[in-house]
N, C-alpha and C positions, 0 to 999 in steps of 0.2 A: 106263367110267365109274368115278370112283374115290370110294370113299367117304371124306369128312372130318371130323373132328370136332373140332371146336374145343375147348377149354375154358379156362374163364375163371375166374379168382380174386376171387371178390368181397372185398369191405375187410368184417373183420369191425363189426359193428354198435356204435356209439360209446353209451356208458352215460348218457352226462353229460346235466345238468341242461336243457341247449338242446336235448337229442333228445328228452326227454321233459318234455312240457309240465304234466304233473302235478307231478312230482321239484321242478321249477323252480320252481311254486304254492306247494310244501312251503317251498323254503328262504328264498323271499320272502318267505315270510307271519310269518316273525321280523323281527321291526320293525328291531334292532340290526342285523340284518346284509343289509337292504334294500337300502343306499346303495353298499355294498362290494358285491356283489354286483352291482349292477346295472353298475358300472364295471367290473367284472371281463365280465360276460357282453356289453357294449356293445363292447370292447376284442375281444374273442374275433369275435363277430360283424365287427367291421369289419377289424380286421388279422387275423385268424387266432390269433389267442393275446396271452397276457398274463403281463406280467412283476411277479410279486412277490418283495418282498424283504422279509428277516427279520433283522434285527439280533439278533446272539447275546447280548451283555448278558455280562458278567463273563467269564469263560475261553473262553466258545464264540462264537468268531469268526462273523462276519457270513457271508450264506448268499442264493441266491437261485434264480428257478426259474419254470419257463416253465408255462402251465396254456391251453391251447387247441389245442398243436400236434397233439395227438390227435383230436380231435376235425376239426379242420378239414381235416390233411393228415395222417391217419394214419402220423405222425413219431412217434419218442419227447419227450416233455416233457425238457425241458433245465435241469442246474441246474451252478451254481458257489460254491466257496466259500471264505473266508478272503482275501479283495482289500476293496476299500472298495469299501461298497455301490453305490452309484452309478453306480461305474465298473461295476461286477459288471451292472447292469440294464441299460446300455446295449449293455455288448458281446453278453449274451444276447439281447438286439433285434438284433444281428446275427448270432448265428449262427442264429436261429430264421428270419431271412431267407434266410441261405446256404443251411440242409438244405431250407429251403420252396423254391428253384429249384435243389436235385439233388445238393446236396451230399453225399457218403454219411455215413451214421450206422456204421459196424461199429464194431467193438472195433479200437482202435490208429490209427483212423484219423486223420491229424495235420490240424487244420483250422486252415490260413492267413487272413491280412485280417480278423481278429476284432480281435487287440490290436495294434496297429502294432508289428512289427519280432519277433514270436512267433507261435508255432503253438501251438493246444493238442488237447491229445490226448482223444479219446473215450473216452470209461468204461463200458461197462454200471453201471447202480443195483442191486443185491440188491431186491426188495421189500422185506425187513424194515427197510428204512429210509424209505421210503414214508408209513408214519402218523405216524413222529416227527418227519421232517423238511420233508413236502409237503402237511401237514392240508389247504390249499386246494384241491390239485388231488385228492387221495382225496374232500372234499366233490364238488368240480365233475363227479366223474367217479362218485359214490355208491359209493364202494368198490368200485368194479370195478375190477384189476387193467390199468393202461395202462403200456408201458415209460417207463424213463428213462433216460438217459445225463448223464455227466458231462463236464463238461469241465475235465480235470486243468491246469493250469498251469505252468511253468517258471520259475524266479526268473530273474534278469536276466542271468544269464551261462549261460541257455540249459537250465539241470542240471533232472534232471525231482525228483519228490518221493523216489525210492527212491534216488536220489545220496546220500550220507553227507556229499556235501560243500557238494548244496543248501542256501538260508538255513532258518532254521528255521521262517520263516512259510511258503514253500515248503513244507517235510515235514510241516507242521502240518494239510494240506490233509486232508479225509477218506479214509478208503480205500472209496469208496461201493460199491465191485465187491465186496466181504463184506459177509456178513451177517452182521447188529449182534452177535452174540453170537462171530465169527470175529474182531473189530477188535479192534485192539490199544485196551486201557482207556486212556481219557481224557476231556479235552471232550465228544467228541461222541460217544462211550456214553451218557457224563453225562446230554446232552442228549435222547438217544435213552431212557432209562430215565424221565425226566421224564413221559411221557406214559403 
């Protein structure tokens, strides 16, 4: 007879405001942020996640970023930035679909069928860019620490951001794998120092 033992990885336990129905009491019970909220947690509930987007407003380019992928499928939250918003919230509706049926998450990894006719590349997020630039999902998730990933872009003739010869909206992308006080000073220090 042979002995076997199994063992099993549980997903560790999700913080956010739909686990805990008290958390979720709390943020409700702020009138202003009732409506938003309830469209963020209806979105979460029926798709798995929710796409916000943040228009940057004078030098800091536009920004956007997925708040339920954790929670639902224990995925990193997804964000992009420096495209036009719009475009930015739909293609993160797909690739929050791609990693939800297997796509891999690692660092480098090139993920196809998001923008027609490009791949973009995976980023680890540093945390210290988390409170500056995800306040919704640090609320949704109450400050507990959830990953994130980037997804870096390529300008149209393929060149990534550390190309020298990339366009300069291309290089202008963040470098969200440092942390804020590793990044080269600009916009989004700026922005990240605002808070």
């Amino acid at each position: 007879m042979t002995d076997e033992t199994t063992t099993t990885t549980a997903s560790p336990p999700c913080p956010c405001v739909l686990c805990d129905p008290a958390a979720s009491a709390t943020v409700l019970a702020r009138a202003r942020l009732r409506r938003r909220w309830a469209t963020r947690t209806a979105h979460v509930r029926e798709y798995g996640w929710h796409v916000v987007g943040v228009g940057g407003g004078g030098e800091v380019p536009d920004w956007a970023f997925t708040v339920g992928l954790w929670h639902s499928f224990r995925l990193p939250e997804v964000v992009m930035a420096g495209l036009e918003l719009q475009g930015m919230m739909h293609w993160l509706n797909d690739a929050a679909a791609l990693l939800r049926d297997g796509a891999p998450t690692a660092p480098g990894t090139l993920l196809p069928d998001v923008i027609e006719g490009y791949r973009l590349r995976i980023e680890p997020v540093d945390p210290s860019w988390h409170g500056p630039l995800f306040g919704t999902a640090v609320g949704f998730y109450r400050h507990a620490p959830v990953p994130f990933v980037q997804l870096v872009w390529p300008d149209r003739e393929h060149r990534w951001p550390a190309d020298e010869r990339a366009t300069p909206g291309c290089r202008a992308q963040p470098s969200l794998h440092l942390p804020v006080t590793d990044h080269p000073e600009g916009a989004w220090t700026e922005e990240a120092a605002r808070v």
